[in-house]
N, C-alpha and C positions, 0 to 999 in steps of 0.2 A: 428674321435673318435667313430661317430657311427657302424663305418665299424670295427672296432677293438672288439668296443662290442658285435658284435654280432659272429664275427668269436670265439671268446674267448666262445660263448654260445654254439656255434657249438662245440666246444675242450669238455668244460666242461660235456653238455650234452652226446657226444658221448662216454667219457671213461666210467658214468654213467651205458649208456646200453649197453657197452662191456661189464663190469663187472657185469649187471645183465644175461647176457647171458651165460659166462663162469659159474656163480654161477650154470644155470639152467640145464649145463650142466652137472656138477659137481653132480648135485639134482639125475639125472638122470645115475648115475654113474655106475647100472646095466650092462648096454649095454657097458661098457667104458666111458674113458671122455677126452677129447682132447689132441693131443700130447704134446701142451707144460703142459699143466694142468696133464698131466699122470709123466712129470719130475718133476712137483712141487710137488705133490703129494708122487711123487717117493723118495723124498728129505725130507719132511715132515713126509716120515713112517721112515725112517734112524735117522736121526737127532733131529726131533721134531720144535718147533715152527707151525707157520700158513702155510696155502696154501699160502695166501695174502702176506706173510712176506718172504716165499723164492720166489714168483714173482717180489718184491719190489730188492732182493738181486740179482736173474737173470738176472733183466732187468738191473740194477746195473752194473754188468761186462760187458755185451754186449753193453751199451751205452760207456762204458771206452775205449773196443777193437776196435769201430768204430770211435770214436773222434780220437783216435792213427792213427789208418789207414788214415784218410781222414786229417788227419791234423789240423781239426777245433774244436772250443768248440759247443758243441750242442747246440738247440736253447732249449728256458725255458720252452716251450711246452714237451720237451723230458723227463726235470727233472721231473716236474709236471706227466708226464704220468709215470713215473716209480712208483713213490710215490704213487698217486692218485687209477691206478687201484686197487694196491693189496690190499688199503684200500676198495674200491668199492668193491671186490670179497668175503672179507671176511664180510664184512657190508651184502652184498647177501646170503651169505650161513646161515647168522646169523639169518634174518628174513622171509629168505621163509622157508617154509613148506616142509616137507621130504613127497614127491608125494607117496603113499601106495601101489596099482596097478600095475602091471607091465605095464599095458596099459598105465596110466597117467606119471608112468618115462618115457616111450615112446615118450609121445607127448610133454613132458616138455623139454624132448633131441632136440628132432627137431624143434621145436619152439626156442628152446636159440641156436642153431645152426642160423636162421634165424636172431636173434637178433645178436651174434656176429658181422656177413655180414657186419650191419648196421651202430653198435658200429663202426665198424672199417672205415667206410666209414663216417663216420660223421666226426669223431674226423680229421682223414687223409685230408681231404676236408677242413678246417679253416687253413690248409698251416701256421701252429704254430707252427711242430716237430710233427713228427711221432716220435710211442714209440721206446723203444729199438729193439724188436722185427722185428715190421714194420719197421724200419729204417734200420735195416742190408737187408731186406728184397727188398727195395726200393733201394739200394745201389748195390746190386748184379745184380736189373733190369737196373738200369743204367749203369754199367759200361760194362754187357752181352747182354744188348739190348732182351732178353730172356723175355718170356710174364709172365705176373705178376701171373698168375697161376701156371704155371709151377714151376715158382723159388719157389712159399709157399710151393706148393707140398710137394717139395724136402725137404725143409726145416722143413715143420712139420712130415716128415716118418724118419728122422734123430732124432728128437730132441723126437720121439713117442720110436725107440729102447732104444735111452738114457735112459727115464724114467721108460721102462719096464726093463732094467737090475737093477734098483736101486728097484724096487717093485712095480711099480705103475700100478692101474688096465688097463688094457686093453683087448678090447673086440671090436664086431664089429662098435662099436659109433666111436672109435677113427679111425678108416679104414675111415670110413663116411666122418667126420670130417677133416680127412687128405688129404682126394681127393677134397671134395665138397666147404670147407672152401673156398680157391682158386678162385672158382668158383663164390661163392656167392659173395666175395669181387668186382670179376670184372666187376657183374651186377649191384652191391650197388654202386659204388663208383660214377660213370655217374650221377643219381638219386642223391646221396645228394649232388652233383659239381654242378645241376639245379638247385637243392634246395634251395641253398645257393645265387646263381646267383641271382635266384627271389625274395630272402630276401634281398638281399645288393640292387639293384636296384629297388624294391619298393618304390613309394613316394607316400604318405596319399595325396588324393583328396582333393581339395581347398575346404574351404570354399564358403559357399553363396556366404560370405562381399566379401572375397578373387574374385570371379571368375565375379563379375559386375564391 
């Protein structure tokens, strides 16, 4: 029981500072802003609604076409991340502050780029369901054997044209983003898989009474 709480903290928490990251990138949207966020966006200048609400309908189809392919129903972790972020993104965009500076969208870009890494490394790491996104993502590593950088790569320089044909900004953030994201994930992910390790196997120190 305990072990389920706290992996469910690690879920919880992690989608949390995805969706503060994506927002902060989003803040920072001068420079660009990440390729799936440049499709939502892209979606969102077409049609209307939220950012948050056509990532909720994204991750939507892409959890439908992977349960098809793999045969199975997704785990509740999957559901929950679908829903949860785009409420997380637009919940972010809602209460941080539009950075003024070019210098501070700057650093607000690269810092929620670092947060993403994390986000995603938290959440992935309580082994609940990866989102839809991650989950096609981790699906293509597994059956390619292909390193888990390379497959996002690919995956967000596809899904970055998609949303600059529909209108969405891009600029040199979203290049960044599309190379380094990758990247980040495959240095975060080790770190919070420790992290977690250290948390579950923790046991509070006896007592006085306890240890005479």
């Amino acid at each position: 029981m305990r072990n389920k709480i706290i992996r469910w903290g690690f879920f919880f928490v992690g989608l949390a500072v995805l969706g503060l990251g994506i927002a902060m990138t989003i803040k920072g949207k001068t420079f660009g802003i990440g390729p799936w966020d440049v499709f939502h966006y892209g979606l969102f200048k077409q049609f209307g609604l939220t950012i948050g609400s056509w990532s909720i309908i994204t991750g939507f189809i892409i959890l439908a076409f992977t349960s098809l392919y793999t045969k199975t129903m997704p785990q509740l972790g999957a559901f929950l991340n679908m829903l949860l972020l785009g409420l997380f993104i637009d919940f972010f965009l809602y209460i941080l502050p539009d950075p003024v500076t070019l210098l501070s969208q700057g650093i607000v870009f690269i810092v929620g780029i670092v947060v993403l890494g994390y986000g995603i490394g938290l959440y992935v790491t309580s082994g609940l369901g990866a989102g839809p996104r991650d989950g096609i993502m981790l699906l293509i590593v597994e059956k390619t054997g292909w390193r888990i950088d390379w497959v996002r790569n690919g995956i967000e320089i596809a899904v970055l044209l998609f949303g600059w044909l529909l209108g969405g900004p891009v600029g040199i953030g979203s290049i960044v983003i599309a190379f380094m994201l990758g990247k980040m994930i495959q240095f975060s992910m080790p770190q919070c898989k420790a992290l977690l390790e250290t948390v579950l196997t923790y046991q509070k120190p006896m007592s006085s009474n306890e240890s005479t």
